[in-house]
C-alpha positions as CSV (number, residue, x, y, z in Angstrom):
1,X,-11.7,-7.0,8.6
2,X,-10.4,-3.8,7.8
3,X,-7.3,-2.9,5.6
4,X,-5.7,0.1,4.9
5,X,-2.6,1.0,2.2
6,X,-0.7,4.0,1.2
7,X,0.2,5.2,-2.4
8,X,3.6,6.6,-1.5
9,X,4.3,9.0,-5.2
10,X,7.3,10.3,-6.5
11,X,7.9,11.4,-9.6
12,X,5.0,9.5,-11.2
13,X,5.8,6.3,-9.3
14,X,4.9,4.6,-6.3
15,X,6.3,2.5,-3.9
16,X,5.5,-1.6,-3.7
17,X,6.8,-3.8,-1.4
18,X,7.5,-8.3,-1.9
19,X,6.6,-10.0,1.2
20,X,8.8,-12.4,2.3
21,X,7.9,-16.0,1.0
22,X,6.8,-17.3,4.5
23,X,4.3,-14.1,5.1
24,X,0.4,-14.9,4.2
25,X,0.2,-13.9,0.8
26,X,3.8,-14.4,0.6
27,X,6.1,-13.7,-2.9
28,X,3.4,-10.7,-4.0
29,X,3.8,-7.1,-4.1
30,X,1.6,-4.8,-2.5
31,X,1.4,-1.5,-1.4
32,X,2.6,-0.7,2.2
33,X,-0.2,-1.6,4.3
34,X,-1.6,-3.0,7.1
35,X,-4.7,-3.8,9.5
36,X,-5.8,-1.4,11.8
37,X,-4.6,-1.8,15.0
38,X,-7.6,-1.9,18.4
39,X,-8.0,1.5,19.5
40,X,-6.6,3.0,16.3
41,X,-8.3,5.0,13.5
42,X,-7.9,4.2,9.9
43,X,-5.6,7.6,9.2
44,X,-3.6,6.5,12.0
45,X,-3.3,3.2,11.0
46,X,-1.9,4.4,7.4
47,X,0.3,7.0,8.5
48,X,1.7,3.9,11.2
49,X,2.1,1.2,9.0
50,X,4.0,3.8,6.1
51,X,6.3,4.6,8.4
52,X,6.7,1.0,9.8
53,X,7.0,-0.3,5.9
54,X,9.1,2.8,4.3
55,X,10.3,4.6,6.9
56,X,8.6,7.7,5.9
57,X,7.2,9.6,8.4
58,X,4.4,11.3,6.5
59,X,1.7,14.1,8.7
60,X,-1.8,13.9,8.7
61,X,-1.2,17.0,6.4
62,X,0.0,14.8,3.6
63,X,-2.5,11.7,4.0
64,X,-5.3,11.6,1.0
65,X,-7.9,9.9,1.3
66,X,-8.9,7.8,-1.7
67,X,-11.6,5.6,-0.6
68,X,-12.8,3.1,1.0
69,X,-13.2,0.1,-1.0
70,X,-14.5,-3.7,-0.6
71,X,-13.0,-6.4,-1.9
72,X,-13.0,-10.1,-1.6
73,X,-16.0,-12.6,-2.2
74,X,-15.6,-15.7,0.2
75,X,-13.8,-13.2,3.1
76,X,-15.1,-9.6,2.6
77,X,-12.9,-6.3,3.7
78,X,-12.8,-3.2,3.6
79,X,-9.5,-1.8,2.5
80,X,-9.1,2.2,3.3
81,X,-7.0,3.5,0.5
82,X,-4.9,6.7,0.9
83,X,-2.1,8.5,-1.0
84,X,0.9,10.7,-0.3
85,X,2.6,12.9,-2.6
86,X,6.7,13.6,-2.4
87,X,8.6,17.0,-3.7
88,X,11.4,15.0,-3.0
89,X,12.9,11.2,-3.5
90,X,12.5,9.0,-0.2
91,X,15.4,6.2,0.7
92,X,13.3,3.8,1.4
93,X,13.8,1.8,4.4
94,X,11.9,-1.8,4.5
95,X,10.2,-3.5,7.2
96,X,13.0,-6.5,6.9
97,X,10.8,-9.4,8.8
98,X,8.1,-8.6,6.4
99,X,9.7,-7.6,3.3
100,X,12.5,-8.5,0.8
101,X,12.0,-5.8,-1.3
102,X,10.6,-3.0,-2.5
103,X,10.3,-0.8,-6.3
104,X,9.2,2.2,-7.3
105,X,6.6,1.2,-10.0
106,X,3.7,3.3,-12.6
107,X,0.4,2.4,-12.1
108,X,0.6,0.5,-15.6
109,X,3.9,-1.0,-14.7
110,X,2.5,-2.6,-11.5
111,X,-0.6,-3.8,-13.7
112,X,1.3,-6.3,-15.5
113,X,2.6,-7.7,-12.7
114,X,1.4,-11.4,-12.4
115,X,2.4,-11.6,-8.6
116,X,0.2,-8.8,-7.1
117,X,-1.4,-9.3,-3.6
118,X,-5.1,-10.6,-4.2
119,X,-7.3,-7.1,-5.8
120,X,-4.4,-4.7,-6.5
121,X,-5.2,-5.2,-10.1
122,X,-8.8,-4.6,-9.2
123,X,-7.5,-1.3,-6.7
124,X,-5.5,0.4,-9.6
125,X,-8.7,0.4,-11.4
126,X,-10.8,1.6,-8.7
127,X,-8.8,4.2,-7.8
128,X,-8.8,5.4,-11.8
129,X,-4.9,4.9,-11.6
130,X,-5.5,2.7,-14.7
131,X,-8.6,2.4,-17.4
């Protein structure tokens, strides 16, 4: 399966999102993401599920791409890890049947969160966000 996730930045922060308690992985926080959709490439499918999650419409311009990065031992993925950067603050506007909430967090502020989706503690390292 593969994965891919957006670090939306402002003003040294980032955007994470609480799935609803009746979502798989339910009552974590995670960044907005998504799988990749048949027929869809994995910038596509970023840019998409940003916009679908935050309601910013970023360009292919302002997509970074981080890595690729596997995760999981019983049920392997890849997750395709981007990033965009903001000038300016974004309103964000959730996904409602998917979300209940969303923060702007730092990376070391999300890290002591107890109630991550499964390998964000492991992404933020990955992706040198934390030591």
């Amino acid at each position: 399966m593969n994965l891919v996730g957006t670090f939306l930045w402002h003003d040294g922060k980032f955007v994470i999102v609480l799935r609803h308690p009746h979502k798989p992985t339910g009552n974590t926080w995670g960044l907005p993401a998504g799988k990749i959709e048949p027929g869809e490439n994995q910038d596509d499918a970023a840019l998409r599920e940003l916009f679908e999650e935050t309601g910013y419409r970023a360009t292919p311009d302002e997509l970074q791409h981080l890595g690729d990065f596997e995760f999981g031992d019983t049920n392997p993925y890849i997750f395709a890890t981007y990033e965009v950067k903001l000038d300016t603050a974004h309103d964000v506007h959730l996904e409602e049947s998917a979300h209940a909430e969303y923060a702007w967090v730092t990376p070391e502020e999300c890290n002591t969160l107890d109630n991550l989706v499964p390998d964000f503690h492991e992404l933020l390292r990955v992706v040198r966000y934390i030591v």
